[in-house]
C-alpha positions as CSV (number, residue, x, y, z in Angstrom):
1,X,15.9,126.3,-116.5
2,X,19.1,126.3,-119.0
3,X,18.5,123.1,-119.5
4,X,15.1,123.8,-120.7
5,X,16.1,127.1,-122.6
6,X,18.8,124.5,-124.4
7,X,16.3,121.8,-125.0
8,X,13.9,124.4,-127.0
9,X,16.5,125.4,-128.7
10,X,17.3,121.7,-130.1
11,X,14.1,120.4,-130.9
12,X,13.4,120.4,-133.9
13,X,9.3,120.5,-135.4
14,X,7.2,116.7,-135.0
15,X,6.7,115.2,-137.8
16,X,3.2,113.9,-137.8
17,X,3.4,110.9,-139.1
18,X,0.0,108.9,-138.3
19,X,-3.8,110.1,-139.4
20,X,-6.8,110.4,-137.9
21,X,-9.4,108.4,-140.2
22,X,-12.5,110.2,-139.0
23,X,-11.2,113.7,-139.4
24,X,-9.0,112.9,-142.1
25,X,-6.1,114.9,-140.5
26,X,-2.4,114.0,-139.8
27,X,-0.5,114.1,-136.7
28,X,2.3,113.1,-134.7
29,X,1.9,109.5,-132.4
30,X,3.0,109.5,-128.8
31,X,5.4,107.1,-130.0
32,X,6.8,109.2,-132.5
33,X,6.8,112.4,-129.9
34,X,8.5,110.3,-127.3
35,X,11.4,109.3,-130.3
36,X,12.0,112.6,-130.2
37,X,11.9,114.2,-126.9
38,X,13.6,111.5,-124.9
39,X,16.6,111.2,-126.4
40,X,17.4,115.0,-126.2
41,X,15.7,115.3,-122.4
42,X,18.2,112.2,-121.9
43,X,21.0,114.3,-123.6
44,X,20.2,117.2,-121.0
45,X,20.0,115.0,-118.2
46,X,16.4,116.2,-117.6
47,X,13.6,113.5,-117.0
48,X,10.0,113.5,-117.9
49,X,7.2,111.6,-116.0
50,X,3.5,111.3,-116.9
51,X,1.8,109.4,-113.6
52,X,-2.2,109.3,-113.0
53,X,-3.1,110.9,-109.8
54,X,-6.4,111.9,-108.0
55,X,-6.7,115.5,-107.3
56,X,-10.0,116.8,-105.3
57,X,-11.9,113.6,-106.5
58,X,-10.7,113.7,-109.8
59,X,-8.2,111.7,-112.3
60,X,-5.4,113.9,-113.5
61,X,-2.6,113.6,-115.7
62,X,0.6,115.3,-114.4
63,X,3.7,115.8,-116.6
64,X,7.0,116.5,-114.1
65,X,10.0,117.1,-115.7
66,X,12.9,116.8,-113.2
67,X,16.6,118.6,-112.9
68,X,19.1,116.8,-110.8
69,X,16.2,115.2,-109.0
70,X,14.0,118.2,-108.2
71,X,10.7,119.0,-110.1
72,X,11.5,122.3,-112.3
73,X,8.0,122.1,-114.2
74,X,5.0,120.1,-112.8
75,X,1.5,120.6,-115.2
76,X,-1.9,118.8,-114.5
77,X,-5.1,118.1,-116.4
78,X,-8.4,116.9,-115.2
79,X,-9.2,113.8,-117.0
80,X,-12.9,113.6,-118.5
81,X,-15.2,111.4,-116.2
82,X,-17.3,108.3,-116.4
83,X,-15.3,107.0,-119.5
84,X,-15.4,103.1,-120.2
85,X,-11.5,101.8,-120.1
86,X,-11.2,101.6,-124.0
87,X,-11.8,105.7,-124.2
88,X,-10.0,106.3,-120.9
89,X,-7.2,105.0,-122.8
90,X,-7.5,106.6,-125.5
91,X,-8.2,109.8,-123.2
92,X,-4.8,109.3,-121.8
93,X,-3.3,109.2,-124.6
94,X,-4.0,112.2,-126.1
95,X,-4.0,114.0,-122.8
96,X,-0.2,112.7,-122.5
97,X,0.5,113.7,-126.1
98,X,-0.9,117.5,-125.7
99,X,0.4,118.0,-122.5
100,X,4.2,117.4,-123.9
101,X,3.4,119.3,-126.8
102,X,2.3,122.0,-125.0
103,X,4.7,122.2,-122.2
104,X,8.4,122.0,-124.2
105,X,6.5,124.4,-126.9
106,X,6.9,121.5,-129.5
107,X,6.0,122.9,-133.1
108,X,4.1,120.7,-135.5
109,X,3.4,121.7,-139.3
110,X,-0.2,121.4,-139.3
111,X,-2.9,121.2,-135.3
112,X,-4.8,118.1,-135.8
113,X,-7.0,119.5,-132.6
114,X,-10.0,122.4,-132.3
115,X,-9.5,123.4,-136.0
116,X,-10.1,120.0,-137.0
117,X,-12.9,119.0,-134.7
118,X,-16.5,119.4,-135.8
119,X,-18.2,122.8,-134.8
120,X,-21.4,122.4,-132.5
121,X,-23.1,125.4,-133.1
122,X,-20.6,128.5,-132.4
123,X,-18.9,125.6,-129.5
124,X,-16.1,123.7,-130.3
125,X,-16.5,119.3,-129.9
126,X,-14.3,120.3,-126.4
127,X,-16.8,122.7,-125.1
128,X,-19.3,120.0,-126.4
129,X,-17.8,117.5,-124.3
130,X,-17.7,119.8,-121.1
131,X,-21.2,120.4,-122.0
132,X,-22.2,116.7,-121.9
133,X,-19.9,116.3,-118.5
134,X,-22.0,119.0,-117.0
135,X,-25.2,117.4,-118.0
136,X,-23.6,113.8,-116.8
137,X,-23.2,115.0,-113.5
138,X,-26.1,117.1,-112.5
139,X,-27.3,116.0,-109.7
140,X,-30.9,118.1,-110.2
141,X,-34.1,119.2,-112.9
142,X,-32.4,122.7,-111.5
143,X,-28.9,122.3,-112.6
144,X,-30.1,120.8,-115.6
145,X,-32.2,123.9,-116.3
146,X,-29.2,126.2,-115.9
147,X,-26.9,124.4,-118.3
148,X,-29.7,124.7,-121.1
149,X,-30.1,128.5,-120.1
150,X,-26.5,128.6,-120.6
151,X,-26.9,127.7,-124.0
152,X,-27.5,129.9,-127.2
153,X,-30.7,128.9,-129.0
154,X,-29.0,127.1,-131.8
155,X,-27.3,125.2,-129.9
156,X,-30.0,124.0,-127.1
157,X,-31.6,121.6,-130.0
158,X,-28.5,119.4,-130.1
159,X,-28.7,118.7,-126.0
160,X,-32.3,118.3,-125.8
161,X,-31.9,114.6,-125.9
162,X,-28.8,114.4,-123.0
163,X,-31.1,116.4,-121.2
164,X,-34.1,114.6,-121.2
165,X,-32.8,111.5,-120.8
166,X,-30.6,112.8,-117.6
167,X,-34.0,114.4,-116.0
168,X,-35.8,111.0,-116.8
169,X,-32.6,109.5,-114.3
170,X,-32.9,111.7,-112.1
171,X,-36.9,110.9,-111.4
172,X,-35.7,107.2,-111.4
């Protein structure tokens, strides 16, 4: 854990360098993350790994970081489901990005994440997206009622569609 301790103390802040069109907001590229984390994780003589695995019937990301060939720091995060490959990609991506950022405590000037992200009622666009998972995977009218219960009343209007059209598979 020195190693670590050292490395924190090293990094500098990640310049974010690339911008998101549709929210109009900077941040720093995976590329440009990597140019600065390798070389000092190198310097260290610590290594970082990202692999895909399957956990409990899911697709997770891992990030390992490994000290003289033993895992010191080993982090998951459940993928989102049923994405086509262009936005698993992209999903990956980010996931791999946010998960480094997160685990060496990597400073950026300005988060290009939840503040930036459209507000769905009083639920952020992730708790939107869990929301659409759930409704995904329902397997019943039942479930389906329970996740709009779950819901406050403004924001029930924006899943009525998802809803419907999941009830309308399920009869199918």
């Amino acid at each position: 854990m020195n190693k670590l301790l050292e490395f924190q103390k090293r990094v500098g802040a990640i310049k974010k360098d690339s911008v998101n069109p549709f929210y109009k907001s900077k941040y720093a590229d995976i590329n440009s993350l990597l140019d600065v984390v390798k070389p000092l994780l190198n310097e260290l003589g610590l290594l970082c790994v990202q692999p895909l695995a399957f956990v409990d019937g899911k697709n997770v990301l891992r990030t390992i970081i490994y000290d003289d060939g033993k895992a010191i720091l080993d982090s998951a995060i459940a993928l989102p489901d049923n994405l086509d490959p262009q936005k698993i990609g992209s999903a990956i991506t980010y996931y791999r990005r946010y998960s480094l950022q997160s685990l060496f405590l990597l400073e950026a000037e300005d988060d290009d994440a939840e503040s930036t992200k459209p507000k769905v009622g009083s639920k952020s666009y992730t708790e939107m997206l869990v929301t659409m998972d759930k409704i995904k995977s329902a397997k019943s009218e039942k479930e389906l009622k329970e996740i709009y219960a779950s819901l406050s009343s403004d924001q029930q209007p924006l899943y009525i569609k998802a809803l419907g059209e999941k009830k309308e598979s399920l009869k199918g």
